[in-house]
VOTIPA-315464 format. One line per field, with one value per residue (C-alpha): residue in one letter; x, y, z. Coordinates in steps of 0.02 Angstrom, whole numbers, padded with zeros to 5 digits. Layout:
N
resn	c(a, ...)
c1	c(X, ...)
c2	c(Y, ...)
c3	c(Z, ...)
***
This chain:
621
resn	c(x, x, x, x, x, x, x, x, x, x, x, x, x, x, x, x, x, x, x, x, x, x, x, x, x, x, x, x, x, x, x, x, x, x, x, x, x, x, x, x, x, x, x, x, x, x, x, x, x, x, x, x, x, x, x, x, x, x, x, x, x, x, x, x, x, x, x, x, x, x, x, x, x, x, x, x, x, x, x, x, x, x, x, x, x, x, x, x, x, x, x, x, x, x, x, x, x, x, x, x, x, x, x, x, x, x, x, x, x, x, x, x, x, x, x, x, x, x, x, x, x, x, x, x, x, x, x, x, x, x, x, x, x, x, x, x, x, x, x, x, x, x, x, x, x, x, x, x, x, x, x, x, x, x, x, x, x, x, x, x, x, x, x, x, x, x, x, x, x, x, x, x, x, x, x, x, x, x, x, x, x, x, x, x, x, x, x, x, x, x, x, x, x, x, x, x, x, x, x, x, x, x, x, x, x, x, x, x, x, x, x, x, x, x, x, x, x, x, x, x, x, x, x, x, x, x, x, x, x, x, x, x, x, x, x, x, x, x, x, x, x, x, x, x, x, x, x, x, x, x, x, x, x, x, x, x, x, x, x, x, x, x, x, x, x, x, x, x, x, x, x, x, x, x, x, x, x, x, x, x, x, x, x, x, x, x, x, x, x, x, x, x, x, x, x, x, x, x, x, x, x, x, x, x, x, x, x, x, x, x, x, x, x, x, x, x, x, x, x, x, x, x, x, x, x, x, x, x, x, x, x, x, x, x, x, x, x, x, x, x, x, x, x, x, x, x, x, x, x, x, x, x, x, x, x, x, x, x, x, x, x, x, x, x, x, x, x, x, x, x, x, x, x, x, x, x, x, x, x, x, x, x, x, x, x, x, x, x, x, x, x, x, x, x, x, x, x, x, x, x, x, x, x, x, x, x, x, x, x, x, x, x, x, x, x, x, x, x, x, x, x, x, x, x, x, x, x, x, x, x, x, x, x, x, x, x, x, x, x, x, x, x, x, x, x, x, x, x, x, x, x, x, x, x, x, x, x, x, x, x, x, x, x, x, x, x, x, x, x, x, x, x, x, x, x, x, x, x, x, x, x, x, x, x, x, x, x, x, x, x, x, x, x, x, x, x, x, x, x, x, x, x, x, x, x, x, x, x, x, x, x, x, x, x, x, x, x, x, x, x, x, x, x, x, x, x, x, x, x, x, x, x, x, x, x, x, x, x, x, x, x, x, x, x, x, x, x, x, x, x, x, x, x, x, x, x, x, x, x, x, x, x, x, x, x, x, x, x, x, x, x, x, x, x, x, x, x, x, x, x, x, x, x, x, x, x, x, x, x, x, x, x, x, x, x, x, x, x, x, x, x, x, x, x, x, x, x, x, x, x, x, x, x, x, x, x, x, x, x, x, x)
c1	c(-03754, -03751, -03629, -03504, -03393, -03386, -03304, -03258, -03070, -03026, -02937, -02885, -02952, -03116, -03139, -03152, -03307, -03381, -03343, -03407, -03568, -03576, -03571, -03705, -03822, -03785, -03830, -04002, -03974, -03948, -04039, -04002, -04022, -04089, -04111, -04069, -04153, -04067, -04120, -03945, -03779, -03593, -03509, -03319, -03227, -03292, -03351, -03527, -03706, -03838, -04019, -04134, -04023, -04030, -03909, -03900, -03822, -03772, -03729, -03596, -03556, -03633, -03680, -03766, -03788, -03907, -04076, -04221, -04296, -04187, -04122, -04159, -04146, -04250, -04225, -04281, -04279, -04335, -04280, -04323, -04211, -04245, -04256, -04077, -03936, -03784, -03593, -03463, -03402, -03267, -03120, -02959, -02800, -02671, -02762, -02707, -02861, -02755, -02748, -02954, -02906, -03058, -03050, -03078, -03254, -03314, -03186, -03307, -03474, -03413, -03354, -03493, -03617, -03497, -03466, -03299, -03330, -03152, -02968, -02789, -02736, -02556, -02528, -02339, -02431, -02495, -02338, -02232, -02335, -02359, -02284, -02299, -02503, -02519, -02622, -02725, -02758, -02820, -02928, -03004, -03157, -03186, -03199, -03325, -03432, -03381, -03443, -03299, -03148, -02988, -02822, -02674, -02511, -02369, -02265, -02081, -02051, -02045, -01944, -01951, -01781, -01605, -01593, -01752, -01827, -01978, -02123, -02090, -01978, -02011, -01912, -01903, -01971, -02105, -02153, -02158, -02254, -02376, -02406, -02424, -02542, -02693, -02749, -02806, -02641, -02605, -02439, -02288, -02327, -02244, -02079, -02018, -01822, -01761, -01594, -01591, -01670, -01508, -01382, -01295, -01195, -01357, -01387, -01566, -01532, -01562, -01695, -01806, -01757, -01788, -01945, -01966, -01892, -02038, -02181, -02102, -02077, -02299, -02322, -02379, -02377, -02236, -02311, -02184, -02172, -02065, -02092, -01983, -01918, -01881, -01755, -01772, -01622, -01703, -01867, -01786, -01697, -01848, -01953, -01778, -01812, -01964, -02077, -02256, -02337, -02324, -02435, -02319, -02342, -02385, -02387, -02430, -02242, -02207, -02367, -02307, -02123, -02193, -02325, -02215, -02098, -02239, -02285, -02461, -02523, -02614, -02691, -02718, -02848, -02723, -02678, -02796, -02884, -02742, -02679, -02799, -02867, -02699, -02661, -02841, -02785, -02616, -02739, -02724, -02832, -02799, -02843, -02788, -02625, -02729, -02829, -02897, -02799, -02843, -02682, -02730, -02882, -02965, -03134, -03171, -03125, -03207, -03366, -03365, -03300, -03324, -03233, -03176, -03337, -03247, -03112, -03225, -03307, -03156, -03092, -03270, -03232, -03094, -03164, -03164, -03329, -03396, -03362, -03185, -03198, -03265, -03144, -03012, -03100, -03130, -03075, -02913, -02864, -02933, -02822, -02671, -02690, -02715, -02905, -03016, -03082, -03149, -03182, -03188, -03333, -03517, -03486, -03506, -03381, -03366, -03415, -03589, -03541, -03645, -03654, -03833, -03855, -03990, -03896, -03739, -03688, -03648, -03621, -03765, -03764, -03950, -03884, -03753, -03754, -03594, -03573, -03766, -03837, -03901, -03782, -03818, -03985, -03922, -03791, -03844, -03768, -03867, -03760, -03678, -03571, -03464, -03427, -03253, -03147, -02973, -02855, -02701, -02574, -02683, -02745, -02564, -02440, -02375, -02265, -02160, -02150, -02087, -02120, -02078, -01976, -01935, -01755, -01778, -01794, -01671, -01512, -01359, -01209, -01041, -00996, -00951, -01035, -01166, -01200, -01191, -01220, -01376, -01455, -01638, -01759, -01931, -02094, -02063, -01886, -01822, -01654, -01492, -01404, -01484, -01527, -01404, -01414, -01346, -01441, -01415, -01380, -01435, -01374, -01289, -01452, -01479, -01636, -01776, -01810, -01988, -01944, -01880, -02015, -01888, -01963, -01902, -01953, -01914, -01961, -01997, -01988, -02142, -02089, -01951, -02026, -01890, -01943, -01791, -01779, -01698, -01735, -01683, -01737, -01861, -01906, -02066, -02199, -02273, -02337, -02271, -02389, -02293, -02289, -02384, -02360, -02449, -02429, -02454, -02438, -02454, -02309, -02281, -02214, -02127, -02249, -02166, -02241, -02184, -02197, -02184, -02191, -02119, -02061, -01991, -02109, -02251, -02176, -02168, -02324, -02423, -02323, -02353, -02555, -02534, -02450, -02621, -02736, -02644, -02604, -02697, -02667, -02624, -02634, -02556, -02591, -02502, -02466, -02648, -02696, -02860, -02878, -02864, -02919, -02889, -02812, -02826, -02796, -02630, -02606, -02681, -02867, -03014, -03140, -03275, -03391, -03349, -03449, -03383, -03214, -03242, -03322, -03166, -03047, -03197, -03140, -02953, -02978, -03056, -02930, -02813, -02874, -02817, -02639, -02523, -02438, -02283, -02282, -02161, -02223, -02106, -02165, -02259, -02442, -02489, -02384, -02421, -02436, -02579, -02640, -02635, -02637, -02481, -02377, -02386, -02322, -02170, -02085, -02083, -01934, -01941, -01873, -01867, -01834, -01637, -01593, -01729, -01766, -01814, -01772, -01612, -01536, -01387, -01338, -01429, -01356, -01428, -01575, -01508, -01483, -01459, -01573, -01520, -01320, -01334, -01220, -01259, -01227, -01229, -01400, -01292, -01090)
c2	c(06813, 06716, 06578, 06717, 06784, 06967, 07077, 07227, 07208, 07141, 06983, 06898, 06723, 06776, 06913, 06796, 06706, 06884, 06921, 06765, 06793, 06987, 06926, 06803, 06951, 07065, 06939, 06904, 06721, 06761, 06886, 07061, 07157, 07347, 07448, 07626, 07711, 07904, 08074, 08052, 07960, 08026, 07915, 07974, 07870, 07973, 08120, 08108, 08110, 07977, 07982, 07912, 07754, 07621, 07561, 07372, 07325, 07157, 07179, 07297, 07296, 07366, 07232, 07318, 07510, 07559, 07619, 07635, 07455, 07361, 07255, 07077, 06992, 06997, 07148, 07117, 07317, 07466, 07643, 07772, 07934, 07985, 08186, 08160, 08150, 08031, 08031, 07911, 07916, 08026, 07989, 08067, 08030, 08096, 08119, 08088, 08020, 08055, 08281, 08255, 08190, 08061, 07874, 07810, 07746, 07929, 08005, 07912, 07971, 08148, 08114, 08014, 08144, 08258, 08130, 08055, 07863, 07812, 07871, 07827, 07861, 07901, 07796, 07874, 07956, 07800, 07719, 07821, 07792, 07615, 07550, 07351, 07363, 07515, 07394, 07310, 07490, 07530, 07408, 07378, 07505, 07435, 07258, 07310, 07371, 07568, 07599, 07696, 07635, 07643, 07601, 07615, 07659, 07616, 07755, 07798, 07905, 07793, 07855, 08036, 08037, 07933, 08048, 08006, 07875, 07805, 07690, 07613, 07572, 07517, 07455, 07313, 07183, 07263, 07358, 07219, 07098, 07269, 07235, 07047, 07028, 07129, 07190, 07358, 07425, 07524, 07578, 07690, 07836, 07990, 07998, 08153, 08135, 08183, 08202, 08018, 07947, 08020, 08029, 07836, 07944, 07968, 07854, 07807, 07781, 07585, 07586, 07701, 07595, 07434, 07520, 07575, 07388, 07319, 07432, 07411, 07221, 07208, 07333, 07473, 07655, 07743, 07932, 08078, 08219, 08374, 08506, 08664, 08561, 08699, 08669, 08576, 08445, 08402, 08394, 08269, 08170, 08167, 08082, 07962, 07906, 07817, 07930, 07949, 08130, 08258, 08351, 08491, 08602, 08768, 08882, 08876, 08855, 08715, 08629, 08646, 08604, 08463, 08376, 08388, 08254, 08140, 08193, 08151, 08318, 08308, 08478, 08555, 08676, 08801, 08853, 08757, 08897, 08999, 08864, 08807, 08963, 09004, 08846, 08868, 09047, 08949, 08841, 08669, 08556, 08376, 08371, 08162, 08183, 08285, 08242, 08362, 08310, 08368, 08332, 08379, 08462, 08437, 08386, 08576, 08635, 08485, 08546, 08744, 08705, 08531, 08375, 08326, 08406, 08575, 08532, 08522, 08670, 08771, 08683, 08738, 08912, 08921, 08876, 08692, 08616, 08520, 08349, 08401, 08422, 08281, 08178, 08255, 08166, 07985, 07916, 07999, 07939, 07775, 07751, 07844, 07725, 07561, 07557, 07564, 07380, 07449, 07621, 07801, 07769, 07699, 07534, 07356, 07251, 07415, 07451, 07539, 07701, 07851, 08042, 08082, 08285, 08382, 08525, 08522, 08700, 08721, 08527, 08530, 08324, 08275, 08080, 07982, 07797, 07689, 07486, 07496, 07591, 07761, 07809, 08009, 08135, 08298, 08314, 08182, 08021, 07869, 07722, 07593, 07680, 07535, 07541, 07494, 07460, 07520, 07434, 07454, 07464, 07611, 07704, 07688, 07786, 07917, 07806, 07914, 07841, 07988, 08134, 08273, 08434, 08612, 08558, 08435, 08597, 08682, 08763, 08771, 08886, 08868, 08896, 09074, 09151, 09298, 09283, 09152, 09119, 09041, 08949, 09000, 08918, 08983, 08904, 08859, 08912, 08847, 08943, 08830, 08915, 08925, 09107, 09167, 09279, 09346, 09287, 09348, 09199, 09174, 09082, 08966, 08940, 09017, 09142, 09193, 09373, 09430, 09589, 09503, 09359, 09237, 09083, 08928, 08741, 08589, 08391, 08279, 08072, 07976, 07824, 07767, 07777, 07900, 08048, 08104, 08319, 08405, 08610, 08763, 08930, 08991, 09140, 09228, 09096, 09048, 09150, 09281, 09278, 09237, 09062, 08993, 08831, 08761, 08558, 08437, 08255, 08291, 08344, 08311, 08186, 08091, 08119, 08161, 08294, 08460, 08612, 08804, 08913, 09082, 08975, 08784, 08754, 08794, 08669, 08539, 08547, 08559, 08394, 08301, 08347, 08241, 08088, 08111, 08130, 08008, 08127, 08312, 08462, 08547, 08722, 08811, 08992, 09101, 08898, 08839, 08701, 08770, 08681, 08512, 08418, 08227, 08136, 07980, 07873, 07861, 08022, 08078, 08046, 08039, 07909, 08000, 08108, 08243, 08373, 08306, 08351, 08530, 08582, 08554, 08633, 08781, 08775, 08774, 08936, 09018, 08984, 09031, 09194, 09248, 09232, 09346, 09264, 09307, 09317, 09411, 09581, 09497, 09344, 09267, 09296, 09141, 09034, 09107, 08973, 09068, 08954, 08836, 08711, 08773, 08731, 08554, 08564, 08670, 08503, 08464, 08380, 08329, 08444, 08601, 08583, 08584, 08627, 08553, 08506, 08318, 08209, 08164, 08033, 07940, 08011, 08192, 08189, 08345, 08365, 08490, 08442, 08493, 08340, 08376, 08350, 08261, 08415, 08441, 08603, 08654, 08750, 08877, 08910)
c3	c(02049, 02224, 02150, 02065, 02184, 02249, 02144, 02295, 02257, 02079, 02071, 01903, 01949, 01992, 01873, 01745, 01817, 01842, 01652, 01591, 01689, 01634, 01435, 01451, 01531, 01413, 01271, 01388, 01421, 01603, 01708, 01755, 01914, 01863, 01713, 01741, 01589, 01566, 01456, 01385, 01408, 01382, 01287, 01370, 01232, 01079, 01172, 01102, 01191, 01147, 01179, 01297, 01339, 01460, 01594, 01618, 01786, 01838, 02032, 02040, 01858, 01687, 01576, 01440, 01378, 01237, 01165, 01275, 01252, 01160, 01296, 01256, 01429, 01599, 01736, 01900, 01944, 01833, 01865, 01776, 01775, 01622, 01657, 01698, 01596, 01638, 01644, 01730, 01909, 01930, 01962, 02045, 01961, 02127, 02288, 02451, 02547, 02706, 02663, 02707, 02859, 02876, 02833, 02690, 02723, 02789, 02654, 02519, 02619, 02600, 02416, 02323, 02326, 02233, 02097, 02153, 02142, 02136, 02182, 02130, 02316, 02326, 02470, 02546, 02704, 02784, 02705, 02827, 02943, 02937, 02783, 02843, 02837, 02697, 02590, 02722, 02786, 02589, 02549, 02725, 02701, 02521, 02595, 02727, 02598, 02543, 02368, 02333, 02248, 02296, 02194, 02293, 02241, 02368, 02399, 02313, 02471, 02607, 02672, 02587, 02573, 02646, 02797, 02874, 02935, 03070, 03019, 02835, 02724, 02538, 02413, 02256, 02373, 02453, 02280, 02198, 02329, 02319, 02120, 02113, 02267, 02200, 02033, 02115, 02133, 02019, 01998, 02105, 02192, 02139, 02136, 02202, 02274, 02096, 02166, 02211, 02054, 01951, 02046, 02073, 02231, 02328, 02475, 02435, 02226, 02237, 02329, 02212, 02055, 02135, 02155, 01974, 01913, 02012, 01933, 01765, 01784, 01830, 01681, 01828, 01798, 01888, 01933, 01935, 02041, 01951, 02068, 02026, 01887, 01739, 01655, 01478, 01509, 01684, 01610, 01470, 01597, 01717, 01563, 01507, 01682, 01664, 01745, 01688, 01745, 01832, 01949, 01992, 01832, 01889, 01713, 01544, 01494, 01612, 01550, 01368, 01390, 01502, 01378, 01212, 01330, 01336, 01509, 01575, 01639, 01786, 01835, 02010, 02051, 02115, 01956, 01839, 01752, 01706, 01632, 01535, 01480, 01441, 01335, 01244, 01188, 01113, 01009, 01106, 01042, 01123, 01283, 01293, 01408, 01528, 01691, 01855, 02013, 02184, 02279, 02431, 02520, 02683, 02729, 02793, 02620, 02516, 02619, 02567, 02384, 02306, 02283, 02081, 02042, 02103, 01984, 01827, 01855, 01860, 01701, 01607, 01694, 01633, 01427, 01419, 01352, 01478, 01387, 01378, 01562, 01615, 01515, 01606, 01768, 01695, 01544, 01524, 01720, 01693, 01533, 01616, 01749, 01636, 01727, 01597, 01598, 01783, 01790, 01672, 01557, 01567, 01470, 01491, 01606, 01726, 01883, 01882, 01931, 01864, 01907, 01866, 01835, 01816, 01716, 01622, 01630, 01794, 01831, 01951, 02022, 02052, 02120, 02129, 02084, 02127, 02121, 02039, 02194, 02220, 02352, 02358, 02334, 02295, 02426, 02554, 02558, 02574, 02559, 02628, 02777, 02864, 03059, 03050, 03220, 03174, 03234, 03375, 03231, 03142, 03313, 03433, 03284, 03424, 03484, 03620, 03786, 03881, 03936, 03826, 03933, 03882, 03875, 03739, 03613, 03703, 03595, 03668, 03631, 03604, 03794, 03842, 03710, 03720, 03548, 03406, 03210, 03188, 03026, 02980, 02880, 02808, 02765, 02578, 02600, 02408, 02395, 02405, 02550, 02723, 02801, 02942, 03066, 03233, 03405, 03580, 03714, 03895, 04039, 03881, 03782, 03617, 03601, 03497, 03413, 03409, 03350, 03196, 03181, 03227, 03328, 03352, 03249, 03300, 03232, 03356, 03312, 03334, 03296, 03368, 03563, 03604, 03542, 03466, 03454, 03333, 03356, 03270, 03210, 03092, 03013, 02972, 03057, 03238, 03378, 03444, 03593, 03744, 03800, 03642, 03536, 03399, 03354, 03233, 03187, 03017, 02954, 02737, 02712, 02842, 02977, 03142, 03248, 03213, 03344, 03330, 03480, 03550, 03722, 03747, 03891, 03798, 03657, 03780, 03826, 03657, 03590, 03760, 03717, 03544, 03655, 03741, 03593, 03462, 03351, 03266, 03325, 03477, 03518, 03715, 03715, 03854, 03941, 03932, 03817, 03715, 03595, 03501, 03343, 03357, 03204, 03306, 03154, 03083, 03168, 03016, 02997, 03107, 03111, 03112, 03020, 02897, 03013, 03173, 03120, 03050, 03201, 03295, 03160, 03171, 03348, 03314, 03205, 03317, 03451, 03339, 03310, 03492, 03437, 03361, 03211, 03145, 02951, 02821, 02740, 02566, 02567, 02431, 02474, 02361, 02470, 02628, 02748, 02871, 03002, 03029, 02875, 02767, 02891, 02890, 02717, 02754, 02832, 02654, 02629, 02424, 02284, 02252, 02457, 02488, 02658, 02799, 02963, 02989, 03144, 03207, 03111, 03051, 02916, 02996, 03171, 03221, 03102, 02982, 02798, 02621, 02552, 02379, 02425, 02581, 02665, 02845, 02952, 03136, 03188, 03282, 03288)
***
């Protein structure tokens, strides 16, 4: 194959050549590169096993599959695996790569040897971050040689929604220029500002359907994001709209009312097995609208519980054959996602990706083989790791040029007061009105309440070079250890740094740490810095090592555990945010969210908005 070209990204001109080449090996009038002969194959597409078979690989692609010995033509390699049995690569259908907090080529090093050969990334972290270079940034590990592979899917919410703002921007032009300049994207990453996708009033309603027009006009799947969405006419409206799936199901009922719309069903490990054990006791039977979707999980977590393969087991837990199961991980993705010519099934024309196991039952992975290479043994990986040099655009994303001060989170009162109103929020705070409360004042700021686990929040721009502030009270959440402030750069979905802590100075001084650090975490206890974990990518990810990075989050718990938390006795234990990783999605700012905190803006002036009606409201009055 040294005159084809290379087939790490897909392009239409050249995949013809490769196709061309790939028929005459698997008719034997050209040579191939290995035979991989197996116990037994899963044929994905009918959901049947066939014995003793043979794997034909051409370079990175199958070529032939069959009998033991049947293969006409000439194989420079022989492998025999045949006290193994073989299924496809899995693959995830929704996962952002950026929740591990590694890059991609050491997220696909801690991956591979847990099956995962390729992921639909859902690209609208990094977008906000950097939309200008979000597909450079994608395909960059890929192109240094990463077996894994990665589709992108440009993000809808970039911004999340029209009141905020920082380091991208997409719309019908960029979506489109997305589509057209690589056959690996995939599609439109979820859309989740339901508000603006039906209402013509909303400020950021063009911009997602010039993003929808786009995917529709390149024949690209356009995901869906329905969280909290209940109600049959939203549900109907939600599918009217063009959207594919939903990942956001969270009961049996929601699943159901969800599917019969012709939603694609895509399955989080949250709740996966009541749901499915639940829809097996209703008698469901087709199992094609449904795939296992990881989301979100970080590296510490992939390490103590699995990566897709976690997925499947909980789905065979749970009473789905195994087959079923492992549909759910490649073939029904790879059609959702119009990728079967590539990925989801051991066939010709694909790319040679195989999870080799030594027992079915309990989906116990002997080795890995991706792009026609054994990449893992058991659980070490042994392939292709690239040494990539990030760079300035992906490793400078704290972009504040100042010094951050206790008096940037600061709340002032209405002069002459010695007490004011003040607006509360909560982690996962879903109800339409804002909580209010009473709070003493001093020398003309506005104060905290320990006694009544009331700390103060703030948002602080990263983009911008300013460092723009907005602050205000939360309930329920942060330290009520004197002096103490926990950071972070990652902050769902937009990205700016978001700070908790029981005193401003201690604030200051745990954001100023990430300006230092380029982003991760930063935790002051009693005004001492103790601890950090460095996100230096993106202000996301770490270029490192899966190990590297757990032992500093090992040492961030432990920090962690000197400090008194606030929490609330009535709050919903399943959505507890504990420490420290729940908080960085209770800057959520996409439905069922309505009022939020995000960074001064515009149309926000003081960082406090309704972002389902666009209604802003003083912090204090």
């Amino acid at each position: 194959m040294t005159d084809l070209p290379d087939d790490l990204l897909i392009n239409a001109a050249d995949e013809v050549r490769i196709r061309q080449h790939l028929a005459l090996v698997a008719l034997g009038k050209r040579g191939a590169t290995r035979a991989i002969r197996v116990s037994r194959l899963l044929d994905v597409n009918g959901r049947r096993w066939h014995d003793d078979q043979e794997i034909v690989v051409s370079g990175r692609r199958i070529a032939w599959v069959g009998p033991t010995g049947k293969y006409t033509g000439t194989v420079d390699e022989r492998v025999d695996r045949s006290h193994l049995s073989a299924v496809p690569g899995f693959g995830e259908v929704h996962k952002h790569i950026e929740s591990s907090h590694l890059t991609p080529e050491y997220e696909a090093a801690l991956v591979l040897p847990r099956g995962c050969t390729w992921t639909c990334e859902a690209s609208h972290e990094f977008s906000n971050v950097d939309g200008p270079h979000n597909l450079e940034f994608w395909l960059k590990a890929r192109l240094a040689g990463s077996p894994m592979k990665i589709f992108p899917l440009p993000g809808s919410a970039v911004p999340p929604t029209a009141y905020e703002w920082g380091g991208g921007h997409f719309g019908y032009d960029e979506q489109r220029d997305f589509l057209s300049s690589q056959l690996m994207v995939a599609g439109l990453d979820e859309v989740m500002d339901w508000p603006a996708v039906w209402n013509p009033e909303n400020p950021s309603y063009e911009r997602l359907w010039g993003m929808i027009r786009a995917t529709f006009e390149q024949r690209g799947v356009v995901e869906g994001h329905a969280a909290g969405m209940r109600a049959i006419d939203d549900i109907n409206a939600f599918a009217a709209a063009g959207m594919a799936s939903d990942h956001e199901a969270w009961t049996v009922e929601e699943v159901a009312d969800k599917l019969r719309r012709g939603l694609f069903m895509e399955i989080r490990p949250h709740s996966l097995k009541e749901i499915f054990s639940g829809l097996l006791a209703d008698g469901q039977q087709d199992w094609s609208q449904f795939a296992l979707c990881t989301d979100d999980r970080s590296c510490s977590d992939t390490m103590k519980l699995g990566a897709t393969d976690h997925n499947v087991r909980l789905a065979i837990e749970a009473g789905l054959a195994p087959e079923i199961a492992i549909q759910l991980v490649t073939i029904n993705p790879a059609r959702h996602m119009r990728l079967t010519p590539w990925v989801g099934s051991i066939a010709p024309g694909r790319f040679a990706d195989l999870v080799l196991l030594d027992d079915l039952t309990t989906l116990s992975i002997a080795e890995v083989w991706a792009d026609g290479e054994q990449v893992s043994q058991g659980p070490a990986y042994v392939g292709a790791l690239p040494r990539i040099e990030w760079p300035h655009w992906a490793t400078q994303t704290v972009k504040i040029e100042r010094e951050i001060t206790a008096a940037n989170f600061a709340v002032a009162a209405p002069e002459g007061r010695e007490t004011v109103m003040a607006a509360l929020l909560r982690p996962f705070h879903w109800a339409d009105d804002f909580i209010t409360t009473e709070l003493a004042v001093v020398d003309g700021l506005v104060q905290r309440d320990a006694e009544r686990n009331i700390t103060k929040f703030a948002i602080v721009d990263r983009f911008s070079s300013e460092g723009k502030t907005s602050a205000m009270f939360w309930l329920g959440t942060g330290p009520k250890t004197e002096d103490t402030a926990l950071a972070c750069s990652m902050g769902h979905d937009k990205h700016n740094i978001w700070v908790v802590g029981s005193s401003d100075g201690a604030m200051a001084r745990a954001v100023n740490a990430l300006r230092e650090t380029q982003g991760g975490w930063a935790l002051v206890v009693r005004g001492e810095l103790v601890s950090t974990v460095r996100y230096e990518v993106g202000g996301l990810m770490t270029c490192r090592p899966a190990h590297e990075l757990d032992a500093e989050m090992q040492g961030l718990y432990r920090a962690g555990e000197s400090v008194e938390w606030m929490y609330e006795p009535t709050f919903s234990p399943r959505w507890w945010p504990g420490f420290p990783e729940r908080l960085a999605f209770a800057t959520l700012t996409c439905a069922p969210w309505r009022w939020v905190l995000v960074a001064p803006s515009p149309l926000a002036p003081n960082g406090f908005v309704n972002v389902a009606t666009g209604q802003t409201h003083a912090v204090v009055w």
